[in-house]
C-alpha positions as CSV (number, residue, x, y, z in Angstrom):
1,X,-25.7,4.0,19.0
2,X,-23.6,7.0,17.6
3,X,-24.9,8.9,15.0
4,X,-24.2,8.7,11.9
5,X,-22.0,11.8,10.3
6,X,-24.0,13.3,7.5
7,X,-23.1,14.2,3.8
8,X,-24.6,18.0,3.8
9,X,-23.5,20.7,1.6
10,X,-23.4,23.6,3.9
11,X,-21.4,24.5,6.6
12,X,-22.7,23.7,10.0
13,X,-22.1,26.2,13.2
14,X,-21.3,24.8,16.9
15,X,-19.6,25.5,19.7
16,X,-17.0,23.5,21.3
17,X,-15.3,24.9,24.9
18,X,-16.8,27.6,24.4
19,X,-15.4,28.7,21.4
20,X,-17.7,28.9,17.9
21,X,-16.3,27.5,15.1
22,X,-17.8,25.8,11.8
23,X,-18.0,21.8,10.6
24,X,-17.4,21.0,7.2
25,X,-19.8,18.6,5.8
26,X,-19.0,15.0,6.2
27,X,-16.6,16.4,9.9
28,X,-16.8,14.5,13.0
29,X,-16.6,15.9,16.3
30,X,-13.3,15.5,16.5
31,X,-12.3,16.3,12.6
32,X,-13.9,19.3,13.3
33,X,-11.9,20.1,16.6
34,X,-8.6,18.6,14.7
35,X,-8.9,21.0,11.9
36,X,-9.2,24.1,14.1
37,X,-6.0,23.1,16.5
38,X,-7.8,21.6,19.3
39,X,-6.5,18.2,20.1
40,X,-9.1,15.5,21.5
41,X,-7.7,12.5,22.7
42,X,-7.9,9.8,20.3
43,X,-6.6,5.9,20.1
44,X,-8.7,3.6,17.8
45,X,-9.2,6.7,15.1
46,X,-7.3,6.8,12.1
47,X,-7.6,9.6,9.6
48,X,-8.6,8.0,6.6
49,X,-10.4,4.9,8.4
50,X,-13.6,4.3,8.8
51,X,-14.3,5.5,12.4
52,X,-15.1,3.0,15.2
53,X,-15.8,4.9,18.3
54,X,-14.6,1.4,20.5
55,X,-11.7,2.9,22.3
56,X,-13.6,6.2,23.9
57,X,-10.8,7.5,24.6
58,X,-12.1,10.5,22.7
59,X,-15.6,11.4,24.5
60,X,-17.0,14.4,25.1
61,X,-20.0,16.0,27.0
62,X,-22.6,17.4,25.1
63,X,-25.5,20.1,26.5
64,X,-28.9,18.2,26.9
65,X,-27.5,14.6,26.7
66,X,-27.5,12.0,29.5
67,X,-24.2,9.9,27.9
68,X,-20.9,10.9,26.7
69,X,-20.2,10.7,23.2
70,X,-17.5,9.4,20.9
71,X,-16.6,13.0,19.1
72,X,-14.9,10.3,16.1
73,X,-18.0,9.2,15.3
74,X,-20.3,12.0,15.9
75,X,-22.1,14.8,13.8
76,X,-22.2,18.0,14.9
77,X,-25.4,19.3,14.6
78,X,-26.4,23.3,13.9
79,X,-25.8,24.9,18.0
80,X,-24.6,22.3,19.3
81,X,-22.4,22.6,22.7
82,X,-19.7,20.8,23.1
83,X,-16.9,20.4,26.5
84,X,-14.1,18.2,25.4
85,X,-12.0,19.7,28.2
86,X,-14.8,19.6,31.0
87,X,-14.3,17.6,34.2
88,X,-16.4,15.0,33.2
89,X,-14.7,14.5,30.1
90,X,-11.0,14.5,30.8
91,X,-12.1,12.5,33.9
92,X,-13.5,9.0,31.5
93,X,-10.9,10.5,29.0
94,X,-7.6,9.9,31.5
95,X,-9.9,6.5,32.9
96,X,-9.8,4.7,29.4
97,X,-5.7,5.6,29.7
98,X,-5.4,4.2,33.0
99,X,-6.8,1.1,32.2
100,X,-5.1,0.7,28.9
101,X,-1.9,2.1,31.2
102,X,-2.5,-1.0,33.5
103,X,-1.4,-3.7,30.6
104,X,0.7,-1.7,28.7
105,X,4.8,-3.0,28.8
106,X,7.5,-0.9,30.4
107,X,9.5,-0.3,27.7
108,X,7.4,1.3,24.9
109,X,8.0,2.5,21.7
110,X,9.4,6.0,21.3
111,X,5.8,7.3,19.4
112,X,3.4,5.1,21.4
113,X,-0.1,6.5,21.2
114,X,-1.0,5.7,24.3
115,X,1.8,7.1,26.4
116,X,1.7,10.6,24.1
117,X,-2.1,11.0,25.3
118,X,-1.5,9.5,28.7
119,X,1.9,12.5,29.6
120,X,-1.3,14.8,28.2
121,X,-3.9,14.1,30.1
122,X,-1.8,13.3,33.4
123,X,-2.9,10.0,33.7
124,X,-1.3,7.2,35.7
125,X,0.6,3.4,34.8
126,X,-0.4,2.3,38.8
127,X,-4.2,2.6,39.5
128,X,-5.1,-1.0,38.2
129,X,-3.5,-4.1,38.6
130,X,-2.2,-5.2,35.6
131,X,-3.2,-8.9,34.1
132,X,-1.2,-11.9,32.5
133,X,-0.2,-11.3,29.2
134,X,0.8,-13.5,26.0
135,X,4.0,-14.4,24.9
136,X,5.4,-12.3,21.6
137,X,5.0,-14.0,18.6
138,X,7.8,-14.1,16.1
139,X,6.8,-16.3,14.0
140,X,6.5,-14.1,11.3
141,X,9.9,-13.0,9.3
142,X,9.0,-9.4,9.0
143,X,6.7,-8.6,11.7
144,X,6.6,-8.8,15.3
145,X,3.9,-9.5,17.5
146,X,3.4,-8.0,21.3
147,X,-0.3,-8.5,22.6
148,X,1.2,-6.7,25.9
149,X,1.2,-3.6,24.2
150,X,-2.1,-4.5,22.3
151,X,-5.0,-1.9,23.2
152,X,-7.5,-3.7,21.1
153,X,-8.0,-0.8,19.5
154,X,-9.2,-2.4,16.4
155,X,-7.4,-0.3,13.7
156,X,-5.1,-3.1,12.6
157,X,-8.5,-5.0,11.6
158,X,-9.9,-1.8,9.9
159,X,-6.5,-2.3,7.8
160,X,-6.6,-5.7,7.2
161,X,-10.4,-6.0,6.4
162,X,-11.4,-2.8,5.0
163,X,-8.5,-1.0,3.5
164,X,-6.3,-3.7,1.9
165,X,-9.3,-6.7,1.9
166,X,-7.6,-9.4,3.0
167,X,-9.6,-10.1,6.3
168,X,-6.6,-12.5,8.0
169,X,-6.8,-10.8,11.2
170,X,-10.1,-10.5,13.6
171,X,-11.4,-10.7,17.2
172,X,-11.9,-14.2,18.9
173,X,-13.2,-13.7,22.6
174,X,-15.7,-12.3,25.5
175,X,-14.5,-9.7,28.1
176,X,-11.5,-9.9,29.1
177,X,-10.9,-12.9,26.8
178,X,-11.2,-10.4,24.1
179,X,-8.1,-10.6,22.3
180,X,-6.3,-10.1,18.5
181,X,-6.1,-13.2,16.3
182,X,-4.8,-14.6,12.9
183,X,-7.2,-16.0,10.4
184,X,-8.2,-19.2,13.0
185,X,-6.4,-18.4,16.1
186,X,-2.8,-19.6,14.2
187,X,1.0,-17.9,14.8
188,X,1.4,-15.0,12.6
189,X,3.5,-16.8,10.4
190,X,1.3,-19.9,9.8
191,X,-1.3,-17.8,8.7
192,X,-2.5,-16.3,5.1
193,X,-0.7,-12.9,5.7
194,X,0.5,-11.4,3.1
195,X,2.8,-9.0,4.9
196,X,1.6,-5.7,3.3
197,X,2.0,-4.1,6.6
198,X,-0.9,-1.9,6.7
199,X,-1.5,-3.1,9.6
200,X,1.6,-2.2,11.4
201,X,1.4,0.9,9.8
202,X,-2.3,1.3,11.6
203,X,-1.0,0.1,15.2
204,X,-0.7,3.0,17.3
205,X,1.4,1.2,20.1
206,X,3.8,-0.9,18.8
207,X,2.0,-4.2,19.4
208,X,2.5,-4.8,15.6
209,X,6.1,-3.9,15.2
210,X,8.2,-4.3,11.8
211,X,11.3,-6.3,12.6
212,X,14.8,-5.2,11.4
213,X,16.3,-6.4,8.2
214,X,18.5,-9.6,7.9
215,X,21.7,-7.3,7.3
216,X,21.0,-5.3,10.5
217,X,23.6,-5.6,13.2
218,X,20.2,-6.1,15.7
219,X,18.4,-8.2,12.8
220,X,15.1,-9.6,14.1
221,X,14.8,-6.9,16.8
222,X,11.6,-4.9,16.3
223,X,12.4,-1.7,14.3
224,X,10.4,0.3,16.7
225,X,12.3,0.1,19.9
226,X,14.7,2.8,18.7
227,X,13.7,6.4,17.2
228,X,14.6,7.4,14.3
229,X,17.7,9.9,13.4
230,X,16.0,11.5,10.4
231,X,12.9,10.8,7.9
232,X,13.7,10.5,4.3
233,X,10.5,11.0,1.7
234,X,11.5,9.0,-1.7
235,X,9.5,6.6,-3.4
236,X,9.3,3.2,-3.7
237,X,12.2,1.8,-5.8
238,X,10.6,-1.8,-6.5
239,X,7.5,-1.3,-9.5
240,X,6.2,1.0,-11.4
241,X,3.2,2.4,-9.2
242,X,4.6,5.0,-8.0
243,X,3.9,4.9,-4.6
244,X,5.3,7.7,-2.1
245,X,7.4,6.1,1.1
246,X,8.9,7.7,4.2
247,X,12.4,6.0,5.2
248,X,12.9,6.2,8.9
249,X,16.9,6.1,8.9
250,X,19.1,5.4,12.3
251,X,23.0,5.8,12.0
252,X,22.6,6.4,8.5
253,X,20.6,2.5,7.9
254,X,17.0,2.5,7.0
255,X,15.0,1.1,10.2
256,X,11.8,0.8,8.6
257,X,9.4,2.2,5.7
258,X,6.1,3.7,6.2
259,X,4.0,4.3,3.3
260,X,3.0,7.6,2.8
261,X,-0.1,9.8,1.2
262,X,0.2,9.9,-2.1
263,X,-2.1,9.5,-5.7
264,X,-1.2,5.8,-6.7
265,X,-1.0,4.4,-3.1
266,X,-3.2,6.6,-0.5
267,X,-0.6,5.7,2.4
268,X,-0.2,1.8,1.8
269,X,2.1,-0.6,0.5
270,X,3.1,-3.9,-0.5
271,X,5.2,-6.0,0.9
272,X,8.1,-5.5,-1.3
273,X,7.6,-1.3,-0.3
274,X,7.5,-2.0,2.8
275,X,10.0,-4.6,3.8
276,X,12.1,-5.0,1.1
277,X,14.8,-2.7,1.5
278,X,17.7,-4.8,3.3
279,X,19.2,-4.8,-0.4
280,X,20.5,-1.3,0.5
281,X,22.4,-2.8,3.6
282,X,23.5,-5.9,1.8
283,X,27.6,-6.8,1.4
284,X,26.9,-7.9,-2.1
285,X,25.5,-4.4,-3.2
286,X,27.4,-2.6,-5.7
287,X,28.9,1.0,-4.7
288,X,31.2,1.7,-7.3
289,X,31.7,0.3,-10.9
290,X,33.7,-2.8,-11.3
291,X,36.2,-3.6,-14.3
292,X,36.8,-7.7,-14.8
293,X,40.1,-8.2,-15.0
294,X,42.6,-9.5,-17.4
295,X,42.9,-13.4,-17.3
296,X,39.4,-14.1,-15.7
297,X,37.1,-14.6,-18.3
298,X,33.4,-15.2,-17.5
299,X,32.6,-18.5,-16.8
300,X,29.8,-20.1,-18.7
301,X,27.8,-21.5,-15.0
302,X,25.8,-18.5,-14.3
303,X,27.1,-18.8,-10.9
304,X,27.7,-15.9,-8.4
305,X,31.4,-14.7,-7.9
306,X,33.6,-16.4,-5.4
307,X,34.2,-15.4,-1.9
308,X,35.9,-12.8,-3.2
309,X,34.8,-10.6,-6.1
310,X,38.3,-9.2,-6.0
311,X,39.9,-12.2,-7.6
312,X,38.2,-11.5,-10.7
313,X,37.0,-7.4,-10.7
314,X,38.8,-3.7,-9.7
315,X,37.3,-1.3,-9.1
316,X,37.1,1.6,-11.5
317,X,36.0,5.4,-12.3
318,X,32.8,6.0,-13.9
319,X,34.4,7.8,-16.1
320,X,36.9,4.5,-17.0
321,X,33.6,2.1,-16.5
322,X,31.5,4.0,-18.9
323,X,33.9,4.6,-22.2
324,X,34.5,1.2,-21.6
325,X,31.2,-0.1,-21.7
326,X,30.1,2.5,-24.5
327,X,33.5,1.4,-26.2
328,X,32.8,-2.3,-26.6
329,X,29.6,-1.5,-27.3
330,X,29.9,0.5,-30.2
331,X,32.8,-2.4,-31.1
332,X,29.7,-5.0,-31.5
333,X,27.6,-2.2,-33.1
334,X,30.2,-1.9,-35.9
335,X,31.6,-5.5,-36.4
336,X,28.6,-7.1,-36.4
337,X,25.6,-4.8,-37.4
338,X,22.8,-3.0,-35.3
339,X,20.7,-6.0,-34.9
340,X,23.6,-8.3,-32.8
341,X,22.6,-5.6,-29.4
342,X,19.9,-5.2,-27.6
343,X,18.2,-3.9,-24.2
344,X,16.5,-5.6,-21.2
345,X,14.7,-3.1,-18.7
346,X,14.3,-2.8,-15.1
347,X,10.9,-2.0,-13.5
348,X,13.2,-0.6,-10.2
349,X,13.8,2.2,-13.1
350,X,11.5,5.7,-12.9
351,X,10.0,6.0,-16.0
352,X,12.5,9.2,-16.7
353,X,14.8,6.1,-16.5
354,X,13.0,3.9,-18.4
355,X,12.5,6.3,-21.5
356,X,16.5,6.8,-21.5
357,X,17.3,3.5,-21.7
358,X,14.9,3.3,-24.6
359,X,16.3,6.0,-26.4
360,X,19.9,4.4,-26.0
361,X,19.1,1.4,-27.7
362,X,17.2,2.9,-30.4
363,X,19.2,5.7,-31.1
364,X,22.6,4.7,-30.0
365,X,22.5,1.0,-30.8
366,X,20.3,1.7,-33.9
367,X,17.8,-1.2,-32.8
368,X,14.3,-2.0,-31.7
369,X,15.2,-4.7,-30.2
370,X,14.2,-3.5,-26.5
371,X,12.2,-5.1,-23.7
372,X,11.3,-4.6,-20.6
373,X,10.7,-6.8,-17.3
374,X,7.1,-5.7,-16.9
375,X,6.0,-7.5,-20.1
376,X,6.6,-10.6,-18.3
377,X,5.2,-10.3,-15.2
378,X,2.6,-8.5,-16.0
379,X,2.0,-10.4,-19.6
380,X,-2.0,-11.0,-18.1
381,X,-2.8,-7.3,-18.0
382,X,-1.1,-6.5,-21.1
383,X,-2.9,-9.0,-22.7
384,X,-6.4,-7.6,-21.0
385,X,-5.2,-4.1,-21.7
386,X,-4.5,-4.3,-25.7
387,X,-7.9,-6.7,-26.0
388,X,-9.9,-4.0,-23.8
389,X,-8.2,-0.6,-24.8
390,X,-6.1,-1.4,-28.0
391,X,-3.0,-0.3,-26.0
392,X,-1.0,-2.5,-23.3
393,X,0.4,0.7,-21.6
394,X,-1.5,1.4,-18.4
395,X,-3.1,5.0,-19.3
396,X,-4.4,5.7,-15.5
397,X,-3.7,5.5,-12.5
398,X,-5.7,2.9,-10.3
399,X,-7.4,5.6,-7.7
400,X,-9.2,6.6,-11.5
401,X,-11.4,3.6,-11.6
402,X,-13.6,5.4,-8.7
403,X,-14.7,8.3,-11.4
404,X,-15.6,5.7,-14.2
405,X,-19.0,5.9,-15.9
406,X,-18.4,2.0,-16.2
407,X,-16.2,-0.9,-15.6
C-alpha cells in the first residue's frame, strides 16, 4: 500500500539525491522532483490524473525502508531521503522498460513514452522474448487500436472512467491475460464509445492512435505514425464552450487535435473538437466568395450544386461579393420594409462574431428579427435556464459549479 499524499498547509522539507528542496502541500514524490527540474521516469502518471502507481516505472529508494516506492503516489514526509538516481533505482527503473521494451512494435510513434524514457535510462528492446500479440482493431472510424504497443498502463481507463465518466473501457484478465477491453470485450466500434478521445489523448504510446481524416491523401492511417511540422494553438471552432485546442499540422494539413489546458475544457474535448476538422481539407470548402451567374437561377430542390459549381458561380473579390450582398440587401430593406429581412446565427461564430452579426440586423436591417442555432439545440437548457435564473443566457462557465454554495 502507498501512502496516501496529504492536504497540509505548510511547506514540507526533504531531500532527494542529495539535494534539499521543499514539497508543496498536496506534491507527490515525483511532483515535487518535476517541479524542481529533476525528471523521474514516469509511464502510467498523468498530470492532472488521479495517480495509480501500477506501472513503477517511477520508483525510488527511500532511507529506512525495505521496498521501493512509487514517487507518483507518495508523500514526502518532513527529512525524508530520497535516491531516484541510485543503483537500485535506475536498475528496477530500466527493468520495468525492458520488459515493456520486450512487446513493444518496431515502428513507434515519434513521442512514444516509453522509448523517450527507455534512450534515458539506456535500457534495452532484446533482453526478453517478446509474446504474441493481437491484431489492430479498426473498427472504429476515428480511432485506432494497437494492443502491441499497449503498456497497460491504465491512463486510458483513468480517462474514460474518471475524467470524462463514461466507463466503456476496462481491464478483463489475470497475468499475462491481462489486457485492455471495450465495455464487454466487443470491437471498438461496436461498443458505446462516444469518441471524445480522452483517451487517446491519455495514451502515452500510441496504442490508441487517432486515424487521419476522410480527405487525407493516407485517410485511415493512424495520425501518429508521422510528426508533426508545427503546432498551432486556436480554439475550437464547433460550439460555444470555448475550449482551447492544439492543431498538430503536417505539410500545411491538420494531422490531429489535442485538447489543451484551458478554463471551459481543463485539456478535453468532444468529439466534434477533436475529430471533426476534415471540413478544413474538404473539396467542397469555400476559399473565396462566389457570384451566381447570369442565367442560373436558384433552383427550388434544395439540392447541392452539380459536379461542377462552375456551371452556375465565378468567383469574385470581396470587395465585389460584399457591395453586392450589402446592395441587394439594402434593395429588400427599401422595397419591401425592415420586417421582410432577417438573421440566422452560427454557433462556429466567437461570440465577438456573434454580437456583429447581431448588430447588423438590428442596426443595418432595422429588425429584431434575429436568431440563433443554439436556441434549437440547446432549447432544454434555455428552457431550464430562464425557469431557474430568469435568463436563458449561460452566465458561467461550467468549471464554476465546483464553488457553488448549492446546486
Amino acid at each position: 500500500m502507498t501512502a496516501a499524499i496529504p492536504q497540509t498547509a505548510t511547506s514540507i522539507d526533504f531531500e532527494l539525491d542529495g539535494v534539499p528542496m521543499q514539497a508543496r502541500a498536496g506534491e507527490s514524490l515525483l511532483q515535487a522532483a518535476a517541479r524542481h527540474g529533476i525528471e523521474i521516469p514516469r509511464l502510467c502518471f498523468k498530470e492532472g490524473y488521479r495517480a495509480d502507481g501500477n506501472c513503477r516505472a517511477c520508483v525510488v529508494e527511500i532511507d529506512g525502508e525495505r521496498a521501493l516506492a512509487p514517487s507518483c503516489c507518495r508523500a514526502p514526509r518532513p527529512g525524508m531521503k530520497v535516491r531516484a538516481a541510485s543503483e537500485r533505482a535506475r536498475s528496477a527503473q530500466r527493468m520495468v522498460l525492458e520488459l515493456l521494451l520486450a512487446d513493444a512494435p518496431e515502428h513507434p510513434r515519434p513521442d512514444d513514452e516509453l522509448r523517450r524514457w527507455a534512450q534515458a535510462l539506456g535500457a534495452r528492446s532484446d533482453r526478453f522474448a517478446a509474446r504474441e500479440q493481437p491484431a489492430v482493431d479498426r473498427s472504429h472510424p476515428a480511432i485506432e487500436v494497437s494492443l502491441d504497443a499497449c503498456i497497460q498502463c491504465g491512463r486510458c481507463v483513468r480517462a474514460c472512467r474518471e475524467e470524462q465518466g463514461n466507463d466503456v473501457i476496462g481491464y478483463a484478465g489475470r497475468g499475462d491475460q491481462a489486457r485492455i477491453v471495450f465495455d464487454m470485450g466487443d470491437p471498438m466500434g461496436a461498443s458505446s464509445c462516444v469518441a471524445c478521445g480522452e483517451c487517446v489523448q491519455a495514451c502515452p504510446t500510441g496504442a490508441l492512435s487517432p486515424r487521419l481524416p476522410a480527405h487525407d491523401p493516407h485517410a485511415g492511417k493512424p495520425a501518429l505514425g508521422r510528426a508533426s511540422d508545427r503546432q498551432v494553438d486556436s480554439l475550437c471552432p464547433f460550439c460555444g464552450v470555448g475550449c482551447q485546442v492544439t492543431y498538430h499540422v503536417h505539410d500545411e494539413r491538420i494531422q490531429r487535435v489535442e485538447g489543451r489546458d484551458g478554463p471551459a475544457n481543463l485539456s478535453r474535448l468532444c468529439v466534434k473538437g477533436r475529430f471533426g476538422f476534415d471540413y478544413v481539407h474538404s473539396p467542397e470548402r469555400l476559399t473565396e466568395p462566389l457570384v451566381r451567374k447570369p442565367g442560373r437561377p436558384k433552383r427550388w430542390q434544395f439540392d447541392r450544386l452539380g459536379a461542377d459549381w462552375r456551371d452556375d458561380f465565378r468567383t469574385a473579390s470581396w470587395d465585389e461579393a460584399l457591395a453586392l450582398a450589402g446592395g441587394q440587401l439594402a434593395g429588400i430593406r427599401d422595397t419591401h420594409g425592415r420586417h421582410a429581412l432577417a438573421g440566422f446565427g452560427s454557433a462556429k461564430g466567437s461570440n465577438e462574431e456573434a454580437y456583429l452579426f447581431q448588430k447588423l440586423v438590428r442596426t443595418g436591417f432595422g429588425s429584431n428579427n434575429v436568431d440563433h442555432c443554439t436556441r434549437l439545440c440547446h432549447a432544454s437548457s434555455v428552457a431550464a435556464l430562464l425557469e431557474g435564473v430568469g435568463s436563458g443566457a449561460v452566465s458561467n462557465q461550467v468549471s464554476d459549479a465546483l464553488a457553488a454554495e448549492c446546486i
